[in-house]
PDB file with one MODEL, atoms N, CA, C and O in Angstrom:
MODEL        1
ATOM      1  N   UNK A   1     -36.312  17.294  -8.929  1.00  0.00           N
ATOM      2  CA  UNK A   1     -36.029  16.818  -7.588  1.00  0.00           C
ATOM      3  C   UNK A   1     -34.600  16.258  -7.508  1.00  0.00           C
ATOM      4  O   UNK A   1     -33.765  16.626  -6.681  1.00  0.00           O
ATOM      5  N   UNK A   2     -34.380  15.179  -8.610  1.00  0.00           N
ATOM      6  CA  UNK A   2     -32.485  14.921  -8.878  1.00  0.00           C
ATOM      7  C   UNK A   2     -31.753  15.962  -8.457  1.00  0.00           C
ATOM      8  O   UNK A   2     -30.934  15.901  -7.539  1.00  0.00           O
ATOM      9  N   UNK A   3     -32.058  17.082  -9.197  1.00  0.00           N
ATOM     10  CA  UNK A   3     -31.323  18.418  -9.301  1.00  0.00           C
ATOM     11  C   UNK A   3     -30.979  18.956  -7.835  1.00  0.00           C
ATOM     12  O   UNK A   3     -29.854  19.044  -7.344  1.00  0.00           O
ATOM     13  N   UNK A   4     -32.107  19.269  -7.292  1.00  0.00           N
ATOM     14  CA  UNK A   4     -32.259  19.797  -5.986  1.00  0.00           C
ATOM     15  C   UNK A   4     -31.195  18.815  -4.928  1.00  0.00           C
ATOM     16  O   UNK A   4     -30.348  19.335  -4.203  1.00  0.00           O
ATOM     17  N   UNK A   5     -31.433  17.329  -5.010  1.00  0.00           N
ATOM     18  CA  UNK A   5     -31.065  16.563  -4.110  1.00  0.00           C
ATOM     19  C   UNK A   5     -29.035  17.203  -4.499  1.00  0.00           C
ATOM     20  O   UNK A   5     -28.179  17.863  -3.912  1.00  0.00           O
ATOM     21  N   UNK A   6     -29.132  16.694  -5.401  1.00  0.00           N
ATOM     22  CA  UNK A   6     -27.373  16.565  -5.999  1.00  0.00           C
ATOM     23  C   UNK A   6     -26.811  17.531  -4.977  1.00  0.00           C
ATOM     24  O   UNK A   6     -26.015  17.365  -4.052  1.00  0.00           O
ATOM     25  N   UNK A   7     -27.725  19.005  -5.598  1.00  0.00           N
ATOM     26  CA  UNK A   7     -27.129  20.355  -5.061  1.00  0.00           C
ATOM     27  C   UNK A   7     -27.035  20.403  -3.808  1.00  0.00           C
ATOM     28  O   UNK A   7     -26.116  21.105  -3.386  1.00  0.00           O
ATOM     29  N   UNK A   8     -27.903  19.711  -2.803  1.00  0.00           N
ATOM     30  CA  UNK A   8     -28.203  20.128  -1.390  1.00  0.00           C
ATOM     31  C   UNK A   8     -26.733  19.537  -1.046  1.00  0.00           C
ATOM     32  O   UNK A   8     -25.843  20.230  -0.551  1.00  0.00           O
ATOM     33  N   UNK A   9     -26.538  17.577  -1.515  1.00  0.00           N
ATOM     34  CA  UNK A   9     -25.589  16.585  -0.952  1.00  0.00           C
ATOM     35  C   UNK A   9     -24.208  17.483  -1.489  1.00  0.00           C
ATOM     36  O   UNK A   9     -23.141  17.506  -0.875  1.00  0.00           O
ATOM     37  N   UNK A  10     -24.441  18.100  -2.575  1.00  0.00           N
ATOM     38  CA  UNK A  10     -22.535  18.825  -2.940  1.00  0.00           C
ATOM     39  C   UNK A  10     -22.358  19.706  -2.140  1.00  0.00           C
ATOM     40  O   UNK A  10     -21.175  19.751  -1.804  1.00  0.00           O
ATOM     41  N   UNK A  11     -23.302  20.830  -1.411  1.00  0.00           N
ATOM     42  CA  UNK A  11     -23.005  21.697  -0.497  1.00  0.00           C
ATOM     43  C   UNK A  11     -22.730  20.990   0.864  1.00  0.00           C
ATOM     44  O   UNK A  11     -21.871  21.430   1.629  1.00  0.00           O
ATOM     45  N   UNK A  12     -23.473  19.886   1.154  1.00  0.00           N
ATOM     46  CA  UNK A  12     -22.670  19.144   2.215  1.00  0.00           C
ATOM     47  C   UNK A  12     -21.147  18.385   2.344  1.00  0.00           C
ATOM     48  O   UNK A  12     -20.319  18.321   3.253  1.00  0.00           O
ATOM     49  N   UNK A  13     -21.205  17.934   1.185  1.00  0.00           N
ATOM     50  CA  UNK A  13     -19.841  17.267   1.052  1.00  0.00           C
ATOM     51  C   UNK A  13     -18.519  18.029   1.203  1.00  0.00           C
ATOM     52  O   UNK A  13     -17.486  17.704   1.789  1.00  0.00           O
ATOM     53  N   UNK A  14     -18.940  19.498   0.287  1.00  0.00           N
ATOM     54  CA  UNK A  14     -17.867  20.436   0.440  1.00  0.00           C
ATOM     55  C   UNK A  14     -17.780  20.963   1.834  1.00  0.00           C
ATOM     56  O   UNK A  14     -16.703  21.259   2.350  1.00  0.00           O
ATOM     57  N   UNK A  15     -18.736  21.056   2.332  1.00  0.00           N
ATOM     58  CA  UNK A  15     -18.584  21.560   3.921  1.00  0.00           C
ATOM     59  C   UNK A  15     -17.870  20.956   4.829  1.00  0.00           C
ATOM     60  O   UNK A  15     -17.290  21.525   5.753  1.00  0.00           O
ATOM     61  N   UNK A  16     -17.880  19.531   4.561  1.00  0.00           N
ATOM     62  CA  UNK A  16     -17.351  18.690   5.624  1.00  0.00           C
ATOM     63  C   UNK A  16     -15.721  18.478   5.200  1.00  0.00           C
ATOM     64  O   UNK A  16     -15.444  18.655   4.014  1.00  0.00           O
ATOM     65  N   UNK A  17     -14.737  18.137   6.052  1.00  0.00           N
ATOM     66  CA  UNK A  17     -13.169  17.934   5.847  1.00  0.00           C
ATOM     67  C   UNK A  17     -12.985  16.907   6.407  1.00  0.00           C
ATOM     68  O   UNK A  17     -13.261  16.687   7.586  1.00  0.00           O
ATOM     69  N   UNK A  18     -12.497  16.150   5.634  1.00  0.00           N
ATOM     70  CA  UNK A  18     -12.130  14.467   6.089  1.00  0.00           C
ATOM     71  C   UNK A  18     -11.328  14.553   7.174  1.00  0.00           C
ATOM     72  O   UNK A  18     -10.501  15.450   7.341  1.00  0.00           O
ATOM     73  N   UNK A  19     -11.594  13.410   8.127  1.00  0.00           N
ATOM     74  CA  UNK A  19     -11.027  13.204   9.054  1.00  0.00           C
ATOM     75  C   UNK A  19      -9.733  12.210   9.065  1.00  0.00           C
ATOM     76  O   UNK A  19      -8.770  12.324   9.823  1.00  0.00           O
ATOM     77  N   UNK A  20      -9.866  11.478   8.333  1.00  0.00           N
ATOM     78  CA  UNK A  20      -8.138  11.017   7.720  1.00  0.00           C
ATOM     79  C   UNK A  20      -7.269  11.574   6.370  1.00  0.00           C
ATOM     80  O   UNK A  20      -6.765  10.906   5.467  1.00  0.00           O
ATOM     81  N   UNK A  21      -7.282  13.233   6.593  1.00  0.00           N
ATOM     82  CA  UNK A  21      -6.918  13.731   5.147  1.00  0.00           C
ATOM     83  C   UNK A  21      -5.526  13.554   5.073  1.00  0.00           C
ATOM     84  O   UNK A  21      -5.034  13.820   3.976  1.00  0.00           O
ATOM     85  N   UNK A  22      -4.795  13.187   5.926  1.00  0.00           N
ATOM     86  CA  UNK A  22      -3.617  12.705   6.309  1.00  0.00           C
ATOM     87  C   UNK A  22      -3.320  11.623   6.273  1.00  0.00           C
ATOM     88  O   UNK A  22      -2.131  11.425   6.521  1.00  0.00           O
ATOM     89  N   UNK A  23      -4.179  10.392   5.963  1.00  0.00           N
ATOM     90  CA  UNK A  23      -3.690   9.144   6.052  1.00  0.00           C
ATOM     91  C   UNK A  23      -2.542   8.328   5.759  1.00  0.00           C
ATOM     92  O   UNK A  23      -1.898   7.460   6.348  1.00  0.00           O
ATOM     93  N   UNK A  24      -2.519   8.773   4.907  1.00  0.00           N
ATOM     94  CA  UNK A  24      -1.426   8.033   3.767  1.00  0.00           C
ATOM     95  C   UNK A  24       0.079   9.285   3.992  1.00  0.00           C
ATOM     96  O   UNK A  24       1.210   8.980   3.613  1.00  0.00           O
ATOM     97  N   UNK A  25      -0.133  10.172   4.428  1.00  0.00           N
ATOM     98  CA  UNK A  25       1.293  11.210   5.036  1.00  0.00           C
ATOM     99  C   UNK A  25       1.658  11.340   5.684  1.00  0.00           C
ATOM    100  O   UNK A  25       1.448  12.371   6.322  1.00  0.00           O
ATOM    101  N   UNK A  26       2.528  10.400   6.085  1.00  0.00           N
ATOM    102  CA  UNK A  26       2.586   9.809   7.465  1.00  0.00           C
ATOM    103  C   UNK A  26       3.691  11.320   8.397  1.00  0.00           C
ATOM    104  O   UNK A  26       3.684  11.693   9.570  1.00  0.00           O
ATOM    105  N   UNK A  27       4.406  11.750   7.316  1.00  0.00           N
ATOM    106  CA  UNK A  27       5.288  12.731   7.835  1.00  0.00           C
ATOM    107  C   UNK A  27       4.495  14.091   8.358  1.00  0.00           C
ATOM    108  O   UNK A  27       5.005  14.695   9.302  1.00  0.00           O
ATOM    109  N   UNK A  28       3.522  14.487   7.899  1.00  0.00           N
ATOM    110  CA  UNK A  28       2.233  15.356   7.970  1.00  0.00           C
ATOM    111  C   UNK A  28       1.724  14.998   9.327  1.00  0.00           C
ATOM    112  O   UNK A  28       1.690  15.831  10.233  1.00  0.00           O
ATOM    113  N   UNK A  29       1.383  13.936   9.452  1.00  0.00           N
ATOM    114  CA  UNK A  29       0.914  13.298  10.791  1.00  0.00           C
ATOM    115  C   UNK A  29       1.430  13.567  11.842  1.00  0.00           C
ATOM    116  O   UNK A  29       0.781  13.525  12.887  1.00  0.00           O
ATOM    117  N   UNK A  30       2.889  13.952  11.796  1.00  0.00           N
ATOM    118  CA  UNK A  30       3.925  14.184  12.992  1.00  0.00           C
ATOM    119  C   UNK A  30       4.245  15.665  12.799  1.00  0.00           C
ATOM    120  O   UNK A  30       5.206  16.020  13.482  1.00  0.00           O
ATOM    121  N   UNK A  31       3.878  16.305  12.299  1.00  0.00           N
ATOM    122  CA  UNK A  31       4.196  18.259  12.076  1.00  0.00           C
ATOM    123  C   UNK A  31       3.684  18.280  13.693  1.00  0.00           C
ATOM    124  O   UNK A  31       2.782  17.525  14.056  1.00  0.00           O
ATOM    125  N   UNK A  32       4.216  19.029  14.440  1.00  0.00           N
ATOM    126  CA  UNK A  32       3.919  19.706  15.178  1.00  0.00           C
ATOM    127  C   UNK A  32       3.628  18.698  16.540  1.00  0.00           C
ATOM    128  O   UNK A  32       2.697  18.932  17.311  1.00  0.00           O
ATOM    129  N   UNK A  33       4.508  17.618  16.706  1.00  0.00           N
ATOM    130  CA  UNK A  33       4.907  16.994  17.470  1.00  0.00           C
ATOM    131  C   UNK A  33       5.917  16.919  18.248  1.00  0.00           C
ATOM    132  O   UNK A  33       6.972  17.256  17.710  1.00  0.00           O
ATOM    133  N   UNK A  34       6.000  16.531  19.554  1.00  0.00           N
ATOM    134  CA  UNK A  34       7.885  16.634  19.989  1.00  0.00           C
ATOM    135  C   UNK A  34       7.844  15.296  19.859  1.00  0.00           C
ATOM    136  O   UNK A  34       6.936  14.501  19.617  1.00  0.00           O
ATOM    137  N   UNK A  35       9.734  15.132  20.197  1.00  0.00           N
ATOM    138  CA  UNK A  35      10.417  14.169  20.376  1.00  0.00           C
ATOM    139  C   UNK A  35      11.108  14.262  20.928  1.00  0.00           C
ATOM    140  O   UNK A  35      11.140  15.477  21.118  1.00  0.00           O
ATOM    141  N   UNK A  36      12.230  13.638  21.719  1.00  0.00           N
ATOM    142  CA  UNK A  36      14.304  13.409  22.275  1.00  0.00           C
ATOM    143  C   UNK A  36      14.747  13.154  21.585  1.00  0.00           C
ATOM    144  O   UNK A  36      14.792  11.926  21.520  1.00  0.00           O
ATOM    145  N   UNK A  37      15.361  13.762  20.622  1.00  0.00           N
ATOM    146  CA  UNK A  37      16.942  13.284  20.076  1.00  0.00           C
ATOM    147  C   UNK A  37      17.638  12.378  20.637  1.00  0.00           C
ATOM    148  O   UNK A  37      18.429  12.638  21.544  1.00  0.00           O
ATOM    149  N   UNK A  38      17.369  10.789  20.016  1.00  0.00           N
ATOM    150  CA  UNK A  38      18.906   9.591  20.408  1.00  0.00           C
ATOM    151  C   UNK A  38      20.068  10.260  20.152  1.00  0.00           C
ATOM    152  O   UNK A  38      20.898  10.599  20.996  1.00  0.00           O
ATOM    153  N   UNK A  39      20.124  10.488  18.682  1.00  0.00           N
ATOM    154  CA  UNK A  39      21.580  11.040  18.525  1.00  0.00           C
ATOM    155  C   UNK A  39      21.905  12.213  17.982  1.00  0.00           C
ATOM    156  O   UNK A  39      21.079  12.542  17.130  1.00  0.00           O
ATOM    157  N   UNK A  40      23.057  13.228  18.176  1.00  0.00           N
ATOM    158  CA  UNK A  40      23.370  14.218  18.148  1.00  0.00           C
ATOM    159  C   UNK A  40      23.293  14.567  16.781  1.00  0.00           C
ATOM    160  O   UNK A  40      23.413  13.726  15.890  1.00  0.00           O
ATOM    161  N   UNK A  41      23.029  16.198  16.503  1.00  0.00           N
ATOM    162  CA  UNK A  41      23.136  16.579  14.715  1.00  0.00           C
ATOM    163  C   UNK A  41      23.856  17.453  14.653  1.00  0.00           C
ATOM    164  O   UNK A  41      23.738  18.564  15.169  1.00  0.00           O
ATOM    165  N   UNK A  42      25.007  16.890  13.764  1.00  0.00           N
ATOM    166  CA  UNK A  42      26.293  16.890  13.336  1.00  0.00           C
ATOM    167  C   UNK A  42      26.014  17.978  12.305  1.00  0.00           C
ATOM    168  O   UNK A  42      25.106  17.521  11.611  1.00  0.00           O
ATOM    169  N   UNK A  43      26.330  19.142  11.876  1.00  0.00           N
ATOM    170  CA  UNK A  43      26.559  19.981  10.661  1.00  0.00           C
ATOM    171  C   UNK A  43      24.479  20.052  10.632  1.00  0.00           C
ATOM    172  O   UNK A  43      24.188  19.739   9.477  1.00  0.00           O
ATOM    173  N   UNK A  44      23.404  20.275  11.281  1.00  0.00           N
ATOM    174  CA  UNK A  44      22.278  20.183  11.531  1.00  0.00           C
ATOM    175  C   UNK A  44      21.733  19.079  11.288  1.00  0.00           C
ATOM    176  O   UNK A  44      20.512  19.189  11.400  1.00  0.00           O
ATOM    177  N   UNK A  45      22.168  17.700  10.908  1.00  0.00           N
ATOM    178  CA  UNK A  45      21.450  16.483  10.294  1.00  0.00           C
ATOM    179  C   UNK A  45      22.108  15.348  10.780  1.00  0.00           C
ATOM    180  O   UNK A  45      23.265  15.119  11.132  1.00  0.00           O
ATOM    181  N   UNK A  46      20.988  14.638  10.703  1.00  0.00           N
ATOM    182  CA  UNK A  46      20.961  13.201  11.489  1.00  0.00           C
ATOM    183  C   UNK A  46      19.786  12.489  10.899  1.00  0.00           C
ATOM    184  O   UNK A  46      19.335  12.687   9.771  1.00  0.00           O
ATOM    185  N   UNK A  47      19.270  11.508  11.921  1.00  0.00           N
ATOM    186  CA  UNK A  47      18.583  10.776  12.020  1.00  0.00           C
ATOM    187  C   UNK A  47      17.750  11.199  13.779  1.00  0.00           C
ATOM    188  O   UNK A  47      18.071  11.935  14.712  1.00  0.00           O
ATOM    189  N   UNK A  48      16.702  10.360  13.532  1.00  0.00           N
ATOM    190  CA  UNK A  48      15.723  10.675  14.846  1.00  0.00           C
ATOM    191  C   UNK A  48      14.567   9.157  14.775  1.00  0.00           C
ATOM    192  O   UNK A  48      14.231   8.478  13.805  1.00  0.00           O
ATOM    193  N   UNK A  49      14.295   9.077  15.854  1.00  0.00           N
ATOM    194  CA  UNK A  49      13.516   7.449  15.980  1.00  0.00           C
ATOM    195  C   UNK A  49      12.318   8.256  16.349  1.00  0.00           C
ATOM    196  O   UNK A  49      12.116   8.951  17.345  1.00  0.00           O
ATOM    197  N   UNK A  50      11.205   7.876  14.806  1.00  0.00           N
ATOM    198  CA  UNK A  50      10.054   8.300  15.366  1.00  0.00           C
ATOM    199  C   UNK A  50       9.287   6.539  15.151  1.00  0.00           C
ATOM    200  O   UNK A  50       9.114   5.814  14.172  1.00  0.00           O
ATOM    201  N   UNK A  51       8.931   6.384  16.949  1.00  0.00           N
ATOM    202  CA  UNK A  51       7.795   5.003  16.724  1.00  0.00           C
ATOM    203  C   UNK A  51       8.752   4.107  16.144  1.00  0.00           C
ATOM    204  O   UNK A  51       9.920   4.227  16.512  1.00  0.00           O
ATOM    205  N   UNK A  52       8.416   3.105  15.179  1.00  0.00           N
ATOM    206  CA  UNK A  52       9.638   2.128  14.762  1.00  0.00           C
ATOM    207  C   UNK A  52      10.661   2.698  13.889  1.00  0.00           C
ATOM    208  O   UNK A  52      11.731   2.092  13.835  1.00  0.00           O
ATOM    209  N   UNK A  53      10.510   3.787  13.177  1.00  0.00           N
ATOM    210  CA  UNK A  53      10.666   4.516  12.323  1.00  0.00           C
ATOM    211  C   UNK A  53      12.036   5.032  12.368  1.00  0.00           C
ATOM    212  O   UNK A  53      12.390   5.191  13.536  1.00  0.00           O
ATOM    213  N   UNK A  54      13.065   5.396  11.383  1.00  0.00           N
ATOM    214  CA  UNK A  54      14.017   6.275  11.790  1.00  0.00           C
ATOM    215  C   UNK A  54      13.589   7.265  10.136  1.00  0.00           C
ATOM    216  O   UNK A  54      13.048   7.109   9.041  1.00  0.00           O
ATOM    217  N   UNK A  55      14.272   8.264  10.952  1.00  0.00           N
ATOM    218  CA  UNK A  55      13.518   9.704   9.642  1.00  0.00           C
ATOM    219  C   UNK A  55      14.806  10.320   9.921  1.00  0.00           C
ATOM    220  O   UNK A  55      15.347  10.529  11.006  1.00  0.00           O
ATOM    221  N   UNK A  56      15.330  10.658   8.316  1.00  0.00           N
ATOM    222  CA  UNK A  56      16.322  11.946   8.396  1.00  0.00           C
ATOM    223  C   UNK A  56      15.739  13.439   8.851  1.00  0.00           C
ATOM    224  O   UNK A  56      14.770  14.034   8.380  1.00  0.00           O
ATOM    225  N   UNK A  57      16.596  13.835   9.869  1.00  0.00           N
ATOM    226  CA  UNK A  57      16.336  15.313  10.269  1.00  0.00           C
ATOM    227  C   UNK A  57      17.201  16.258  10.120  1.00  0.00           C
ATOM    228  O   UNK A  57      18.405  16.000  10.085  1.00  0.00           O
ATOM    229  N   UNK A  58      16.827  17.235  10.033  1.00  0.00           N
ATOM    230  CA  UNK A  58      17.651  18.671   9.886  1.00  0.00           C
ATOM    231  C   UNK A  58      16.967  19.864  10.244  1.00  0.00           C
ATOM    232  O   UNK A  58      15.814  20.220  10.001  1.00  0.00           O
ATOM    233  N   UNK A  59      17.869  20.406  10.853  1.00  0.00           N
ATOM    234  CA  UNK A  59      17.628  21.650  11.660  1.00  0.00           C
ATOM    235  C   UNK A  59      18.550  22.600  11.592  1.00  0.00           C
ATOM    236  O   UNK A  59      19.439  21.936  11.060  1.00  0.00           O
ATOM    237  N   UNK A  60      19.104  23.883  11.760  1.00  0.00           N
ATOM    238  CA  UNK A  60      19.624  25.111  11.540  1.00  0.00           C
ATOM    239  C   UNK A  60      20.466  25.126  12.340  1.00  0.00           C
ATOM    240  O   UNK A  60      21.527  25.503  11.843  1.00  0.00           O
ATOM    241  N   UNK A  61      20.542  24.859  13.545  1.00  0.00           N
ATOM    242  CA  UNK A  61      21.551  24.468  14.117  1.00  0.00           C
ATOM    243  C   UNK A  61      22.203  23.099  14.775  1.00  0.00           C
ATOM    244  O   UNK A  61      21.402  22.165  14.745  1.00  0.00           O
ATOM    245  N   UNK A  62      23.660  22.731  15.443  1.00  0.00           N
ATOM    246  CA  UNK A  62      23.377  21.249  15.557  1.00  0.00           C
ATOM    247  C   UNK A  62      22.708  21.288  17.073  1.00  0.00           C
ATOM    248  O   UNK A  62      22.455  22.157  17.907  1.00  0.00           O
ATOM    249  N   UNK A  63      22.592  20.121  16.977  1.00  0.00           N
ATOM    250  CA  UNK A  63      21.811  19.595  18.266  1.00  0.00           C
ATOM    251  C   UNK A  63      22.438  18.471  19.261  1.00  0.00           C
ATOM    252  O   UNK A  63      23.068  17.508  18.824  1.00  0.00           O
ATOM    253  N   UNK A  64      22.201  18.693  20.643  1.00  0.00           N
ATOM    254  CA  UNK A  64      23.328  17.309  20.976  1.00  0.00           C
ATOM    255  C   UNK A  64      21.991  16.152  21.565  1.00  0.00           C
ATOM    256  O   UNK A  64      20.850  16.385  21.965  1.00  0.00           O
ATOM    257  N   UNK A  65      22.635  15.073  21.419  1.00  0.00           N
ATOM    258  CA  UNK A  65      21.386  14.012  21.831  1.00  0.00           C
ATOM    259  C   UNK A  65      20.639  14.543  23.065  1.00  0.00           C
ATOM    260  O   UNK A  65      20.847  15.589  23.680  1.00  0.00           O
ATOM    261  N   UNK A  66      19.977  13.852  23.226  1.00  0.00           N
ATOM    262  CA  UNK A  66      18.954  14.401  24.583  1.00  0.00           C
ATOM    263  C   UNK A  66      18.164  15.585  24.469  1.00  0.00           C
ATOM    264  O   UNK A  66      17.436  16.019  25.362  1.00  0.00           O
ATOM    265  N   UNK A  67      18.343  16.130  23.262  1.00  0.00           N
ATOM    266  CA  UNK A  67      17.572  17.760  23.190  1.00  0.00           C
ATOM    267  C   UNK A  67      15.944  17.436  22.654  1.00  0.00           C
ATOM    268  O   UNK A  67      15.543  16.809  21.674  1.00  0.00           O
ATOM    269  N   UNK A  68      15.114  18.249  23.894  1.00  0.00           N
ATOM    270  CA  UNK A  68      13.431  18.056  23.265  1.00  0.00           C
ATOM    271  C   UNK A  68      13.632  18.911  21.588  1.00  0.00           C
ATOM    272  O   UNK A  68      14.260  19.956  21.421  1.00  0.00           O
ATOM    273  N   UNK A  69      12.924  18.133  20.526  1.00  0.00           N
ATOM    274  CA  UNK A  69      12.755  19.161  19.676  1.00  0.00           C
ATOM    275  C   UNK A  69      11.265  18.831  19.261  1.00  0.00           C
ATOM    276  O   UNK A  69      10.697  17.946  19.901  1.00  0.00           O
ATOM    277  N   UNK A  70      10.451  19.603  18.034  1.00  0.00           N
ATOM    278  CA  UNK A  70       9.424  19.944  17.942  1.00  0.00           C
ATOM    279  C   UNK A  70       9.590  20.232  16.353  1.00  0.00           C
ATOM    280  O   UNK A  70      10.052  21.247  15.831  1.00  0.00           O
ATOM    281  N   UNK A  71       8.984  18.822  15.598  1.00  0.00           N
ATOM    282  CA  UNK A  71       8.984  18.826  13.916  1.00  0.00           C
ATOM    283  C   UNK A  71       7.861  19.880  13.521  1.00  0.00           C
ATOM    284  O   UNK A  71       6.661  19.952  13.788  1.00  0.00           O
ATOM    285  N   UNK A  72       8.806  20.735  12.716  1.00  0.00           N
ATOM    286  CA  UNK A  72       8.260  22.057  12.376  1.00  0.00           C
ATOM    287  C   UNK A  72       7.503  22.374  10.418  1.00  0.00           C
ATOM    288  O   UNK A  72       6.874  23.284   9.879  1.00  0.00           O
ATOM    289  N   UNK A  73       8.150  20.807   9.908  1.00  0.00           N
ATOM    290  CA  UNK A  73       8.131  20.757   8.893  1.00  0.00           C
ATOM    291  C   UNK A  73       8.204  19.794   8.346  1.00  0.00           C
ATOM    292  O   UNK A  73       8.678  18.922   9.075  1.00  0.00           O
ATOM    293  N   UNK A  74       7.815  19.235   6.732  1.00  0.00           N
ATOM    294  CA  UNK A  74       8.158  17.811   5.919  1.00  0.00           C
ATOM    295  C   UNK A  74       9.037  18.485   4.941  1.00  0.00           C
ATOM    296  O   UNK A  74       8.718  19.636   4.647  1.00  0.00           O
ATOM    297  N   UNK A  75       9.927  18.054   4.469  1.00  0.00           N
ATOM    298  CA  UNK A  75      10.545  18.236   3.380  1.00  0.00           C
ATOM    299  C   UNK A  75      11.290  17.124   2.682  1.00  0.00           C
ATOM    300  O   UNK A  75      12.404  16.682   2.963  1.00  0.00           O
ATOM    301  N   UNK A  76      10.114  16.597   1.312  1.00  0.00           N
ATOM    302  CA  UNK A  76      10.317  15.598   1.225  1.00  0.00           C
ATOM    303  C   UNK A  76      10.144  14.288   2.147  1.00  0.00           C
ATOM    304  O   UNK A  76       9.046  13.990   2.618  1.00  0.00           O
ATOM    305  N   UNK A  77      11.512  13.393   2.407  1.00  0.00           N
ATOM    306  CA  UNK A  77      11.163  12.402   3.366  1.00  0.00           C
ATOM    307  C   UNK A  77      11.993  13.223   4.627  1.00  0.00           C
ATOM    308  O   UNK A  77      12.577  12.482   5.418  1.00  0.00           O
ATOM    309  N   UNK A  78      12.054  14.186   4.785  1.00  0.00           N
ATOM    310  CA  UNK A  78      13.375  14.901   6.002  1.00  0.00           C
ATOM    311  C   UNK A  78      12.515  15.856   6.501  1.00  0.00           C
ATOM    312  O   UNK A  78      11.952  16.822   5.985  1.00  0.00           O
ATOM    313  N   UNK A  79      12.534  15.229   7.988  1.00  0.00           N
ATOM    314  CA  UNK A  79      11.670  15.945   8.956  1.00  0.00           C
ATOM    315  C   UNK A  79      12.527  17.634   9.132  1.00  0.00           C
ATOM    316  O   UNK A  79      13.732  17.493   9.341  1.00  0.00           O
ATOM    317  N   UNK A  80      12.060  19.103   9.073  1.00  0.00           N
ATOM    318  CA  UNK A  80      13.017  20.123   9.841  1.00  0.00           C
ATOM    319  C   UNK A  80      12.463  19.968  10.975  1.00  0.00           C
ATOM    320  O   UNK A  80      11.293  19.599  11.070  1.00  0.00           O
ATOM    321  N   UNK A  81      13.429  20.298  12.277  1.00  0.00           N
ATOM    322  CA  UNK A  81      13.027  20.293  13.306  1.00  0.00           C
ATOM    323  C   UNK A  81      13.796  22.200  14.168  1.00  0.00           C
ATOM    324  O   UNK A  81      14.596  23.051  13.777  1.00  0.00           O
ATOM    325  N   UNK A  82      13.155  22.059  15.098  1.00  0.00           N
ATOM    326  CA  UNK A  82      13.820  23.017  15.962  1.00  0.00           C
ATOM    327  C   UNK A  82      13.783  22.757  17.640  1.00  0.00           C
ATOM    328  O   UNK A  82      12.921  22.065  18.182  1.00  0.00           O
ATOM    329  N   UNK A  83      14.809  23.398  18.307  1.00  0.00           N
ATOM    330  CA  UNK A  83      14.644  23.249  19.653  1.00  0.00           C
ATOM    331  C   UNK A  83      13.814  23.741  20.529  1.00  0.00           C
ATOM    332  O   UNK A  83      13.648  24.961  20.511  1.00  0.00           O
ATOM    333  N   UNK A  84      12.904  22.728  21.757  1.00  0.00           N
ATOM    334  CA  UNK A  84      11.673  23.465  22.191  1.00  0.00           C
ATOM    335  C   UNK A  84      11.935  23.528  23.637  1.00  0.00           C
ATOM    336  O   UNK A  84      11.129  24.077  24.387  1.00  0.00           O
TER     337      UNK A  84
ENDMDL
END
């Protein structure tokens, strides 16, 4: 009966996907979010105010302040972003 129980609760456990599997990644958390650019990106990189937060960004091309963009990626602690 141990046996049986274990097996039934491991096929449940694996089934289910945590709902804070992200907790602790905070940069993960923001993939696929927009923002406004405060300030312009110079040679593609800057900085960007996410929440209290400031996060290095980089993107492929530069960007001038005021542009909606849309974090496409984590790399490392450096958000990539692109224009949306």
């Amino acid at each position: 009966a141990a046996w049986l129980w274990w097996r039934w609760l491991n096929k449940r456990v694996k089934a289910q996907k945590p709902v804070d599997a992200h907790l602790n990644q905070r940069g993960q958390q923001i993939v696929g979010r927009r923002f406004t650019l405060d300030n312009a990106l110079i040679n593609g990189r800057g900085h960007m105010r996410v929440g209290d937060s400031s996060w290095p960004v980089v993107a492929d091309d530069d960007l001038s302040a005021g542009t909606r963009v849309e974090v496409i990626a984590v790399e490392g602690i450096t958000l990539r972003v692109k224009a949306c």
